[in-house]
Residue, then its C-alpha position, 0 to 999 in steps of 0.5 A: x282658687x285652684x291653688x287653693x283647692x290644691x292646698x287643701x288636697x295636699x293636705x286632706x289627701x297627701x299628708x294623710x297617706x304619708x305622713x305617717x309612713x314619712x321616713x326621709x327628707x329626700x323621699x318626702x321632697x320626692x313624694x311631695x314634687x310628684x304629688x303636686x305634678x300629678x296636681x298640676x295635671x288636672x283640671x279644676x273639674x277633676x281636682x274640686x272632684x278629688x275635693x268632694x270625694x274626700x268630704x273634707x269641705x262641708x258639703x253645701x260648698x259643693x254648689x258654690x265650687x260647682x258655680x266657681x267651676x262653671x265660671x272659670x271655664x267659661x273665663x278660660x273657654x269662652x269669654x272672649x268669644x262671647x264677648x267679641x263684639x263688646x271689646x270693639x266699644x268702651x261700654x262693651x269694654x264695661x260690660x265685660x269688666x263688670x262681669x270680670x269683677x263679678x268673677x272676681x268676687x265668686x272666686x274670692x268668696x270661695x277662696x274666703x272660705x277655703x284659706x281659713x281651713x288652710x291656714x288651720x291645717x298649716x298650724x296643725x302641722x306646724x306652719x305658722x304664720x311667722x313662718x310662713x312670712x318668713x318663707x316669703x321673704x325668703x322667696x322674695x328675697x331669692x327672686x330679687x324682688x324690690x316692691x314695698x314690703x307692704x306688697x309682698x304678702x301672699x295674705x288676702x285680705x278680708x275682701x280677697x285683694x292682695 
């Protein structure tokens, strides 16, 4: 979800401020490394705030965002010690695999509704999605990679799984 967010902010923000001042490929590769660093330094919090002060997204995703929010950081701030005691028993186990799976299904719903608008933005900008397979099997390729090529797509399908 924040690679998604971020996608959007390179191209609702980013693009925006140079493309049209774009002058060399070595600036822009430049331009562009030091954007996504400044992206990787931010929390969710500040970077879905980046997002809707842009107001590029339709504002009543705001709460959904919002509500995404406030699950990751609970994930990543407080699930284990809430869940302490369930780890030590297979129906706690469950229960903190339901509310895994529960967090599962906000954050691809959010993302459902953000990649189309990347993907829209891609297109505009030249970035099919031809090209963008064949940049994955390039990567893929490159990384050595050796699953099944049914498995290597970065497409989500409907239900967000890969």
């Amino acid at each position: 979800m924040e690679q998604s967010i971020g996608q959007l902010l390179v191209f609702f923000d980013f693009f925006r401020k140079n493309v049209p001042g774009y002058t060399t490929i070595e600036k822009w590769e430049e331009d562009i490394d030091a954007y996504d660093e400044s992206l990787s330094a931010k929390t969710m919090g500040q970077l879905v705030k980046q997002l809707s002060l842009l107001k590029v997204v339709d504002a009543s995703l705001e709460p959904l965002l919002r509500e995404a929010l406030v699950m990751r950081n609970h994930l990543a701030h407080r699930f284990f010690v809430d869940h302490a005691l369930n780890f030590v028993s297979s129906a706690g186990r469950d229960h903190m695999i339901h509310d895994l799976e529960v967090a599962r299904e906000l954050f691809n719903k959010v993302e459902n509704i953000l990649n189309p608008i990347t993907y829209s933005l891609c297109e505009k900008y030249g970035l099919t999605q031809e090209k963008l397979k064949e940049i994955e099997r390039d990567l893929f390729a490159e990384a050595g990679g050796d699953l099944p090529e049914s498995s290597q797509s970065f497409q989500r399908t409907a239900s967000g799984d890969r």
